[in-house]
Structure formats: structure tokens, C-alpha cells
C-alpha positions as CSV (number, residue, x, y, z in Angstrom):
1,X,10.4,-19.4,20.8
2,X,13.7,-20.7,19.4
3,X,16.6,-18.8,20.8
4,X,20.0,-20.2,20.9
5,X,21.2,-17.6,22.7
6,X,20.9,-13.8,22.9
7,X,22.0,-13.6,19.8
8,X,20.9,-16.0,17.5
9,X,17.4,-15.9,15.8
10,X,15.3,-17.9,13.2
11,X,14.9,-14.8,11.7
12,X,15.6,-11.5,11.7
13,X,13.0,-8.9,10.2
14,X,14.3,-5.7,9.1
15,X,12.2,-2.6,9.4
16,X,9.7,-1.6,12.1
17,X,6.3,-0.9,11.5
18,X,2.9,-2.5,11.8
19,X,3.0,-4.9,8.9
20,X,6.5,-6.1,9.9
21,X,5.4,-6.6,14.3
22,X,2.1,-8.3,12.8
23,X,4.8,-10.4,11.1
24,X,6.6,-11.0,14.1
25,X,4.1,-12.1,16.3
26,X,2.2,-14.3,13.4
27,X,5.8,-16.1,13.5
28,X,6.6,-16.2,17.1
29,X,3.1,-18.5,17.3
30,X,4.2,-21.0,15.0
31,X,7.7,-20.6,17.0
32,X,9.7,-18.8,14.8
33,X,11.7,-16.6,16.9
34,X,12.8,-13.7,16.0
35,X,14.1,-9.8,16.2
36,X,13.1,-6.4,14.4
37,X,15.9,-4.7,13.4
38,X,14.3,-0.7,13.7
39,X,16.5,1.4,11.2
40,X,15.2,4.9,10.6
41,X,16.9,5.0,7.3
42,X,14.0,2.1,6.0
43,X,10.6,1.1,6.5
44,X,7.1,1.5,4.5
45,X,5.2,5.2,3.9
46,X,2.1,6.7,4.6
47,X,0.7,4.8,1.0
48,X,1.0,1.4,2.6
49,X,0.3,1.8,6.1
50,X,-1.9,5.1,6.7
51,X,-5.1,3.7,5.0
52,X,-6.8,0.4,4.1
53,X,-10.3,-0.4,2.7
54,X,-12.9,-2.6,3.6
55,X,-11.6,-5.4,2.0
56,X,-7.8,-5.2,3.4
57,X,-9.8,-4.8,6.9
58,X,-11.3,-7.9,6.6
59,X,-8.2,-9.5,5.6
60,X,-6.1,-8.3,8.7
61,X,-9.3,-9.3,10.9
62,X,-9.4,-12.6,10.0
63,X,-5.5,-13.0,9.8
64,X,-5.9,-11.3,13.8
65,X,-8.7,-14.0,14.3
66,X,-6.4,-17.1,13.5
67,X,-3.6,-15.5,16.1
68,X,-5.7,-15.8,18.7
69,X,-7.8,-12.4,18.3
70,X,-4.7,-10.9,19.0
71,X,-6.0,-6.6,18.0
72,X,-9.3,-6.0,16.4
73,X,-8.5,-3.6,13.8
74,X,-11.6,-2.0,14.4
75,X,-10.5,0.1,17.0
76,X,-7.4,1.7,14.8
77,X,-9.5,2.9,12.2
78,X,-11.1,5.8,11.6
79,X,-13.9,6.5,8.8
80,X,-12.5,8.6,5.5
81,X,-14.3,10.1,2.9
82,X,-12.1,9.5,-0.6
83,X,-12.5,11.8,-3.1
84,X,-12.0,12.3,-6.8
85,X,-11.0,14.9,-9.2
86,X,-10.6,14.0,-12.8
87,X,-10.4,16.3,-15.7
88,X,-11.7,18.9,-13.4
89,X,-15.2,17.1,-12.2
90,X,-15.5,16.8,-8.6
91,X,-16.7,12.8,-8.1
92,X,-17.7,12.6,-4.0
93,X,-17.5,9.5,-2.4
94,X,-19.0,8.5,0.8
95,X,-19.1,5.0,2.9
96,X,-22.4,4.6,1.5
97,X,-21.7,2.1,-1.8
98,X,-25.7,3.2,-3.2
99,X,-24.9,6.6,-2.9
100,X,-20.8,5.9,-5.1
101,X,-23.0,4.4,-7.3
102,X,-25.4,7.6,-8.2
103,X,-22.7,10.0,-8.1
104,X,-20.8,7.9,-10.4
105,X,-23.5,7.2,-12.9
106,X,-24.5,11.3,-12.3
107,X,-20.8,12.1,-13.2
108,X,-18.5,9.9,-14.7
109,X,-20.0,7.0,-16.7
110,X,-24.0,5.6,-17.4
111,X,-24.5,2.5,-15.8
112,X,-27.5,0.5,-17.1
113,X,-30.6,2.5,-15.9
114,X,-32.6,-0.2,-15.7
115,X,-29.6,-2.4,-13.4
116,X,-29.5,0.8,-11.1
117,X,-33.0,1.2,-10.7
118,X,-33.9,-2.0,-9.7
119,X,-31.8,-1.4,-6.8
120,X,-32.7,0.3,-3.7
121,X,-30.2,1.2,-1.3
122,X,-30.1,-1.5,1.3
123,X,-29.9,-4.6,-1.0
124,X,-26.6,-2.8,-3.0
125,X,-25.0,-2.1,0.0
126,X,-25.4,-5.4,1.7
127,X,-24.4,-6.8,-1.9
128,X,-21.3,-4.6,-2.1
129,X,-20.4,-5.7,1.6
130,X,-20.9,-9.3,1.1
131,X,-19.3,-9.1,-2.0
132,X,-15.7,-7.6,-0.6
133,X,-16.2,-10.0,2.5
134,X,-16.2,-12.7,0.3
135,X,-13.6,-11.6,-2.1
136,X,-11.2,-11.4,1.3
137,X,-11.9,-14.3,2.4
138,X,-11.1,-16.2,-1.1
139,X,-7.6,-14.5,-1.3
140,X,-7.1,-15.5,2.7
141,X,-7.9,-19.0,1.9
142,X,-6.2,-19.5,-1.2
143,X,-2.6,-21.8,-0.9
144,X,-1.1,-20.8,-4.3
145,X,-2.0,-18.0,-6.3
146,X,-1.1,-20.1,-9.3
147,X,-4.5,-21.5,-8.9
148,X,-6.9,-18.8,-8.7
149,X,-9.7,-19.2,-11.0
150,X,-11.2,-15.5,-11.8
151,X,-14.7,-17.1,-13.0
152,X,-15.0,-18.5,-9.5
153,X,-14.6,-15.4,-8.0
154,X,-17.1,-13.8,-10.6
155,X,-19.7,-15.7,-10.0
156,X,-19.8,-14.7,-6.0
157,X,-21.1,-11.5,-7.4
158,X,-24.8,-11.5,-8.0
159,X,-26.2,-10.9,-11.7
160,X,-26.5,-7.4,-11.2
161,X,-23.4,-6.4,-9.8
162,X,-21.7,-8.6,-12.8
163,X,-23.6,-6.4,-15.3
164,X,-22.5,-3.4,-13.4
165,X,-19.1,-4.6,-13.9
166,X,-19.3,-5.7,-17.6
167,X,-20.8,-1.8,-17.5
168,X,-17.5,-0.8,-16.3
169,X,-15.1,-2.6,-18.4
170,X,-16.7,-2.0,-21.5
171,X,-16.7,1.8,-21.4
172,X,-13.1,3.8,-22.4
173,X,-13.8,6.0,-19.5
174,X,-12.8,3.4,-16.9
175,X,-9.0,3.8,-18.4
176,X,-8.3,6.9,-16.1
177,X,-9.9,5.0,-13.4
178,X,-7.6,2.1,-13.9
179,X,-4.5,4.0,-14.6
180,X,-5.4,5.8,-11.3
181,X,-6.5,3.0,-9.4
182,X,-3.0,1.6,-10.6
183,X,-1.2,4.4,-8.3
184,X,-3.5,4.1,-5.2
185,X,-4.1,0.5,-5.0
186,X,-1.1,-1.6,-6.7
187,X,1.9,1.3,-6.7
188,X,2.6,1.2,-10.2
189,X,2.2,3.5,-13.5
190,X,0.8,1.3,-16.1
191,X,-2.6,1.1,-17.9
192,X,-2.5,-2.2,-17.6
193,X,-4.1,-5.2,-15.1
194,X,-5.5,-8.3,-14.8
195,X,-8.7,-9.1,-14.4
196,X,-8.6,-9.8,-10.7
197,X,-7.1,-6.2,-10.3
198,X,-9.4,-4.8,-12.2
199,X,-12.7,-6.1,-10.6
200,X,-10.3,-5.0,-7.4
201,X,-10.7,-1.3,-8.5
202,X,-14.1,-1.4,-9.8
203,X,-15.2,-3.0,-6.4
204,X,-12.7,-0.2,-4.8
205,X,-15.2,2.4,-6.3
206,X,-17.7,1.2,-3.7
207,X,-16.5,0.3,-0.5
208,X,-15.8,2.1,2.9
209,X,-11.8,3.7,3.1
210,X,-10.0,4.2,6.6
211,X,-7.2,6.2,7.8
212,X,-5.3,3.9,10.6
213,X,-4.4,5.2,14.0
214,X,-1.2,4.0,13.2
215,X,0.3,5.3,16.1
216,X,-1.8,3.4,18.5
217,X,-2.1,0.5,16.5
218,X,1.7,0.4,16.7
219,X,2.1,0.4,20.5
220,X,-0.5,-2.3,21.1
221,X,1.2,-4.3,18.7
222,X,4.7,-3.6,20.6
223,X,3.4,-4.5,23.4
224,X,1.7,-7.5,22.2
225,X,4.8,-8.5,20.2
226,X,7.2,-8.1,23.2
227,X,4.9,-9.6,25.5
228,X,5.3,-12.7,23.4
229,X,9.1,-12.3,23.7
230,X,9.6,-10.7,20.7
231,X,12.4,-7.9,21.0
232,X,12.8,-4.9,18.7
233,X,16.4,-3.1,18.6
234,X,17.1,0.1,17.2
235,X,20.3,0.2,14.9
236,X,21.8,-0.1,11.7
237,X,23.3,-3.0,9.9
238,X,27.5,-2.7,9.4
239,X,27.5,-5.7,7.2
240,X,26.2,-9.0,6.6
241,X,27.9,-12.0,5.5
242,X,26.4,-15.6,4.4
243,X,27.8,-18.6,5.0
244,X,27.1,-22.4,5.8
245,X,22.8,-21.3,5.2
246,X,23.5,-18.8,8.3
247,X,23.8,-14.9,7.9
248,X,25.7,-13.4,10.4
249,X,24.7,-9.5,10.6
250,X,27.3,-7.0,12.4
251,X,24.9,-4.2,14.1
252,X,25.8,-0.6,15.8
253,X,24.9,-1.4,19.0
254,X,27.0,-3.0,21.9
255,X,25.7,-6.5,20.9
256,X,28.0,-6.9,17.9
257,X,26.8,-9.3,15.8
258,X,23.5,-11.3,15.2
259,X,23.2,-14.8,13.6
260,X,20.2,-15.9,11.9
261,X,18.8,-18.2,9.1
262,X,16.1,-15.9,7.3
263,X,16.5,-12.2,6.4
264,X,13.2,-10.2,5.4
265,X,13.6,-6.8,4.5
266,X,10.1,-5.5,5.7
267,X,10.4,-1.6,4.2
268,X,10.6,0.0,0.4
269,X,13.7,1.6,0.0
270,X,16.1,-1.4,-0.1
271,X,19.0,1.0,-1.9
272,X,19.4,2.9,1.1
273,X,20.9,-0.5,2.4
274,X,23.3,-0.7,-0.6
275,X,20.6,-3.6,-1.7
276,X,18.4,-3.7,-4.8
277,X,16.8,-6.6,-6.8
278,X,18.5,-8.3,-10.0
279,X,16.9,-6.8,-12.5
280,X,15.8,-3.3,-11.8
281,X,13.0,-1.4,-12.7
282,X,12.5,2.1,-13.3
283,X,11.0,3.6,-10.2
284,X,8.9,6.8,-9.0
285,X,9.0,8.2,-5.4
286,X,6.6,10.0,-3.5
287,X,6.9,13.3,-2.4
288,X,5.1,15.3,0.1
289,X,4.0,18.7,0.7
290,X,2.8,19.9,4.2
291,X,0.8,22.4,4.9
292,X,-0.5,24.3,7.7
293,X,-3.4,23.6,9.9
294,X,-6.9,24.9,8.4
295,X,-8.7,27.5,10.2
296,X,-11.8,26.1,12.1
297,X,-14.0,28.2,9.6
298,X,-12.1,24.7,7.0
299,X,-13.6,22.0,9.6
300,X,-16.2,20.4,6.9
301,X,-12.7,19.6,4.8
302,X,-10.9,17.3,8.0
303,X,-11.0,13.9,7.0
304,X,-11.4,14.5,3.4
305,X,-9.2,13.0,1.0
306,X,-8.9,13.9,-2.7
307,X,-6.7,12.1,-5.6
308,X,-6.5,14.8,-8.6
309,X,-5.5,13.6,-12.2
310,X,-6.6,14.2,-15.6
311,X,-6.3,12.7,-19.2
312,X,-2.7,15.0,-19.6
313,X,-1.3,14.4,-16.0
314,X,-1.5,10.7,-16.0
315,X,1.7,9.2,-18.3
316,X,3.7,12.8,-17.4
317,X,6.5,13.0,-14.5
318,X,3.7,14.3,-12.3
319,X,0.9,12.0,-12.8
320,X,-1.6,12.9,-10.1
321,X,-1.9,14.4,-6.7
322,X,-3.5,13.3,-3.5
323,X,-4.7,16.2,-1.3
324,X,-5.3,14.9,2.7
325,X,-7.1,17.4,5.1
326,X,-5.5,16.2,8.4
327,X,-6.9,18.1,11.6
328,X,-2.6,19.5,12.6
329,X,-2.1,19.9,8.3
330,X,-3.0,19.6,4.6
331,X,-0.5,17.2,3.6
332,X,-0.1,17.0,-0.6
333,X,1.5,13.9,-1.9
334,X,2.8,13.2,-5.8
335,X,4.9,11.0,-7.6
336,X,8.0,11.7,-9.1
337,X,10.8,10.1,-11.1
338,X,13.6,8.9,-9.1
339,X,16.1,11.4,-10.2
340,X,18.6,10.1,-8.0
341,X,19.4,13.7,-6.8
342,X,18.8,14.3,-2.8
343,X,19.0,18.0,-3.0
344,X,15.2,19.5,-2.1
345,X,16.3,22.9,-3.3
346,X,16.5,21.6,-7.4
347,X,13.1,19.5,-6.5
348,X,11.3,22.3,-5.2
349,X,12.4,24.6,-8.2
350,X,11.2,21.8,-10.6
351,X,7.8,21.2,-8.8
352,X,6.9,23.8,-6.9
353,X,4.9,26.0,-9.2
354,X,3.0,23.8,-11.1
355,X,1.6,21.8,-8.0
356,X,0.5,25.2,-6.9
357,X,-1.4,25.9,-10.3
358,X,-2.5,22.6,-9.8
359,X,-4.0,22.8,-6.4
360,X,-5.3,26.7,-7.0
361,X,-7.1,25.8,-9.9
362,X,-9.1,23.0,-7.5
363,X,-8.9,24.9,-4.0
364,X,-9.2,28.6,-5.2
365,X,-9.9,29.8,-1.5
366,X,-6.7,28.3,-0.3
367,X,-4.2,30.8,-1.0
368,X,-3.2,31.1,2.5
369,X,-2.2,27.8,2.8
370,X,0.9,27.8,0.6
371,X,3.1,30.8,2.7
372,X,4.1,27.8,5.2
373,X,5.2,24.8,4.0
374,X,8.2,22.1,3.9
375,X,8.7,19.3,1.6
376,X,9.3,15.7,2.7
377,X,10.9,12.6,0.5
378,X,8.3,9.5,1.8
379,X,9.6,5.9,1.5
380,X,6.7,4.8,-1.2
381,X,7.6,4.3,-4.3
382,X,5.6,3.5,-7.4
383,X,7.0,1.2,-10.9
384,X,7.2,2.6,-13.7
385,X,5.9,0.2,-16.2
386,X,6.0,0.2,-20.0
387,X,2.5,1.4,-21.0
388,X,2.8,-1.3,-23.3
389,X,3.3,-3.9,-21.2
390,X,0.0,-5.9,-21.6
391,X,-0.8,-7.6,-18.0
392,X,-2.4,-11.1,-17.5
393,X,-4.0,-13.8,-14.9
394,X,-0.2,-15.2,-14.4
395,X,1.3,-11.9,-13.2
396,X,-0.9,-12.5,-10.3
397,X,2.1,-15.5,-9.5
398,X,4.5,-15.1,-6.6
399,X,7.8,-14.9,-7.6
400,X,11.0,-15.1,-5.6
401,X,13.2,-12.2,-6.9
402,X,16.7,-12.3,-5.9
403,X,18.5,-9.8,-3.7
404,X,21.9,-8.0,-4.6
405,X,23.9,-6.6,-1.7
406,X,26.0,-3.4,-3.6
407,X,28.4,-2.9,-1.1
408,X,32.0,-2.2,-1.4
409,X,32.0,-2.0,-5.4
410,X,31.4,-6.0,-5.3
411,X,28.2,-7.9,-6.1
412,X,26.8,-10.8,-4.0
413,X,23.3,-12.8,-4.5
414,X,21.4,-12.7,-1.0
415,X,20.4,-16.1,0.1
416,X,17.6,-16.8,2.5
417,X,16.7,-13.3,2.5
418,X,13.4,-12.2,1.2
419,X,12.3,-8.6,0.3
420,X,8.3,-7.4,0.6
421,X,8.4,-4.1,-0.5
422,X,6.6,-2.2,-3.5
423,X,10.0,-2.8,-5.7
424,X,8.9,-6.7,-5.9
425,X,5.3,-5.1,-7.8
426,X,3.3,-7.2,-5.0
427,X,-0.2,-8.5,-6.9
428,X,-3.1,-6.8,-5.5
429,X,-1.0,-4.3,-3.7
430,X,-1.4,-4.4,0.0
431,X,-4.1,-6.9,-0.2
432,X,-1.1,-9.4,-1.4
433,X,1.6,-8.3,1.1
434,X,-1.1,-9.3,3.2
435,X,-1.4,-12.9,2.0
436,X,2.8,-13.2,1.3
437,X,3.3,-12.4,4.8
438,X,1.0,-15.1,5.6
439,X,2.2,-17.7,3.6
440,X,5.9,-16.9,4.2
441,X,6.8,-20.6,4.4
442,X,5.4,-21.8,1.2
443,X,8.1,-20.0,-0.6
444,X,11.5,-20.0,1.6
């Protein structure tokens, strides 16, 4: 590891949590050293690091694989059953991708009969499976995203599954699914994508969903991390200055000041930090409600997840909820517009009652539930995109987007810093956090 001294670091990642200590060690093999900076005030939410799917799974395997088989990611996972609710049908979805693919031809759109019948359940799923490993391992091989070729990913699908999809995207009932799939998979409200992110959440329909043990995962990955001489402090950043390619940081702790050359900010809420991106976009927040703990005479709910919208929700200030039946709580998350107001007493008065209606009119024997509650501002955040804005192949480029630092009334560009939070509307969501954090080099 490169260490001048105690104080002086290749880089210095801001935020602790798993993505940014998988960062860590990934860098401290190809002997980067380095230092997580753990500030309450900033980090990722549950949206980014409480679930993956299969295909994310097999991207942090693989990525786990080429450090040495560092962590298998199989034993932080835990099997979820994703539900959806949309314009009041009940759409139940399973780990079995034959079985998604009856309910959804039952309830929400006709696939070609004679496609689905030819079918039986062991060849889809093993097509479904191969399918997402496949699609994975393209985005994990891939050196520039400026080169991915869509029809080359296509044609890794058999000619069944490709009908399927053509099933999909030729039907106006796949809108809500995209709008939707827009919030869960690439944190933005928009009804538009590219193609890639559109096979994405067709594909998404299918395929097994995890919640992470992200408490474990966490402290085998600190211990990992440190064990590799990777050290984590926890603190808050007094300033930073840039000069002569170096930033010199001034923390709250009895070290001073760090030096470094590189400066990721490995979190969402970069204002918190007096920092924001050049040109701003309008931005939604998550908001949580919790719950109580269900009564055991509940159980059959625990590990059930539902996302509830409709054709009137989605494009509104509340666009959709996500209802998760945890075995201490029923947590209920939403999006809001960043009102830039902090006080919970004006967002309770504003949201309260119509989440309620919301979630009577869905769990009618629930009443008891909503005596005991507490709300909770999360650190997701979703962009609010013009539903005009007409998406294409190229937005699937990395950009660099330059950092502002706000502080003291003045303005100063951020060099040698890089940001990888949901502000920077990451391409393929997690799946190309995943592939950034990679491929950190080719772009600083």
C-alpha cells in the first residue's frame, strides 16, 4: 500500500458502507492506498444497499472472484418475494421466473400463447438464468460503455425469450412497468429509457430479488478491508483545499489534516457537505414510515415486499409506495420532492393521511399498525426528469460531472474528486455503480 506517512493517502473515499469498503479493498490490491472517511451525516440508503437481484449478484461475485474470492455474496443474502400492486391488481412474484411469467400473462399483459406454451418450466428458468448470467458478465467485461452494441446483447437471448420481449415492448401496458421500474432500478422519474434499460426491467420481471444482510456483510468486509491495511476513521471534514494536484482535507479528529490525490464521495446526499454538481437537477427524496412489529398470527407477510402505484400516482408528488414486511417492523417507503424544508411536523401534515388511504385501501386488516409509528428522511434520492426528455443508447455514456464545493458564499470547481451517487443518474442503476467503481481508473 502507498503510505507516505500516517497521513497521506492515494485516496481518500468518503462515506462508509459496503459499496465504498468493496471499493477500498478492490484498490488496496492494485496498491492504491487509502482511508474511509465514516461521516454519519452521508452515505447511501436502504434503495441502494438493502437489496440486489440476480443479476447485480452475479456482478459483485465475479468482481469478489477477481479479488481473490475475497466474500461470497451468497452468504449475505437472503431470498425476497417482490410484489406488485398496480391500479389495484395484486401481481405475485416468486423466485420461480415460469411461475412470473403466468402470473403476468394471468394479470397484466398476454404474452403469445403459443411462445408460453411451448415452454415448460425448467427450460424458461434455466433460459432466464443463463440469460441474466450472461447479461452480467457482458457489462463486467465491457472497457467503455461507448461501445456497447445492444443487438449483441439481444441475440444472447434465445428466439423465444426475444419474442417475449418484442411482446413486452409493443404493448402500452409496459409504460407503468417502465415508469416503475424507472424508480426501483435506475432512481429516476421519467417514462423514458434506453433499450438496454429497458430489456433490464423486462428481464427484472423474472429473476430472483434478495434482501442483504448488510450488517454482516459489513463487518466481514471491515475486517477484510482492515486486515489489508485499510483504515476507516470516523469524523467530519472542516474544509478541504486543492492545490499543486494534492487536496489537503482538515478533519475533527486529533489528526488534523489528511493529504491525498483522489477524493471520491461514496454516498447520495453530497449538499449535506456544502457540495453539489454543476448543473443541478431537480431531485426527490425518500421518505420512510416505520411501523410496528406484526403479530405472529402476520408471519406468511415477513419477507414480503410490495411496490404500490397506479396510472394517477405515477407523474404526482407521491408516485408510488414500497411496503416491506421486516420480522422487528413494516417499514413504508415513498418519494417526495425535495422541499428543502427539514421540519417532519409540516411533512407529516402533508403526507400523512393520504399514505394511510393508500395503504388501507391495500391492507384493510392493518388498522392497528398505524397507532405506532415515526417517520425517517433516508439518503436515496430519485431525479426528476422531464417526461419529455426522450432517452437513447448514448445516455448509457459515463460522464465526468464536475463538483462544486458551496462553502463560505464562494464557489470552487473540485478537481480530482469524483462523486458516485444517484445525483450523477448512474446508467443501469446499481448495476453501473458497480462497473464505475470497477473501472475507476479509466476516467481519473
Amino acid at each position: 500500500m502507498k503510505l507516505l506517512n500516517k497521513n497521506t493517502f492515494d485516496q481518500i473515499l468518503y462515506g462508509k458502507n459496503i459499496y465504498s469498503i468493496l471499493f477500498g479493498i478492490d484498490q488496496l490490491s492494485k496498491s492504491k492506498g487509502n482511508v474511509i472517511i465514516d461521516d454519519k451525516r452521508f452515505n447511501y440508503g436502504d434503495h441502494l444497499t438493502g437489496e440486489i437481484d440476480y443479476i447485480e449478484k452475479c456482478y459483485m461475485n465475479k468482481w469478489c472472484h477477481e479479488n481473490r474470492n475475497i466474500i461470497n455474496i451468497d452468504n449475505y443474502i437472503e431470498s425476497i418475494e417482490e410484489n406488485l400492486i398496480l391500479n389495484n391488481t395484486l401481481i405475485k412474484f416468486c423466485n420461480n421466473a415460469y411461475e412470473n411469467l403466468i402470473e403476468i400473462q394471468r394479470k397484466l399483459f398476454p404474452f403469445d400463447d403459443l411462445i408460453v406454451s411451448s415452454y415448460t418450466e425448467k427450460k424458461f428458468n434455466e433460459e432466464i438464468l443463463e440469460f441474466s448470467k450472461s447479461f452480467a458478465d457482458y457489462f463486467y467485461h465491457i472497457n467503455n460503455f461507448n461501445n456497447l452494441k445492444f443487438d449483441l446483447v439481444l441475440k444472447k437471448m434465445s428466439k423465444n425469450l426475444q419474442s417475449l420481449y418484442q411482446d413486452f415492448c409493443s404493448t402500452d401496458k409496459s409504460d407503468i412497468l417502465i415508469s416503475l421500474g424507472n424508480i426501483k432500478k435506475f432512481s429516476r422519474l421519467s417514462l423514458s429509457v434506453s433499450s438496454f434499460e429497458k430489456l433490464y426491467i423486462f428481464i427484472d420481471l423474472f429473476i430472483p430479488k434478495y434482501r442483504l444482510k448488510r450488517k454482516a456483510f459489513e463487518q466481514d468486509l471491515i475486517k477484510i478491508y482492515k486486515d489489508k491495511h485499510g483504515d476507516i476513521i470516523s469524523t467530519k471534514i472542516n474544509h478541504w483545499e486543492h492545490n499543486e494536484n494534492k487536496w489537503t482535507v482538515g478533519i475533527e479528529r486529533f489528526e488534523g489534516v489528511l493529504f491525498t490525490k483522489q477524493l471520491f464521495f461514496l454516498g447520495n446526499n453530497i449538499e449535506t457537505l456544502n457540495i453539489d454538481l454543476k448543473k443541478k437537477k431537480g431531485t426527490f427524496r425518500h421518505l420512510t414510515l416505520r411501523l410496528k412489529k406484526l403479530p405472529h398470527d402476520y408471519y406468511d407477510f415477513e419477507r414480503s415486499t410490495y411496490y404500490i402505484s397506479d396510472d394517477k400516482l405515477l407523474g404526482t408528488d407521491l408516485p408510488y409506495l414500497k411496503v416491506v414486511f421486516l420480522e422487528e417492523m413494516v417499514q413504508v417507503s415513498t418519494l417526495i420532492p425535495n422541499l428543502n424544508c427539514d421540519k417532519m411536523s409540516f411533512i407529516e401534515t402533508r403526507y400523512s393521511n393520504r399514505i394511510f388511504s393508500l395503504l388501507n385501501n391495500i391492507f384493510q386488516d392493518f388498522e392497528f399498525l398505524y397507532s405506532d409509528f415515526y417517520w425517517e428522511q433516508g439518503f436515496d434520492l430519485a431525479i426528476d426528469e422531464s417526461f419529455n426528455y426522450k432517452r437513447n443508447n448514448n445516455d448509457l455514456s459515463l460522464k465526468k460531472y464536475e463538483l462544486m464545493n458551496y462553502n463560505n458564499s464562494s464557489e470552487k470547481t473540485m478537481n480530482n474528486s469524483i462523486y458516485f451517487g444517484q445525483k450523477r443518474q448512474l446508467p443501469l442503476g446499481k448495476l453501473g455503480l458497480f462497473w464505475e467503481l470497477r473501472n475507476v481508473s479509466r476516467f481519473t
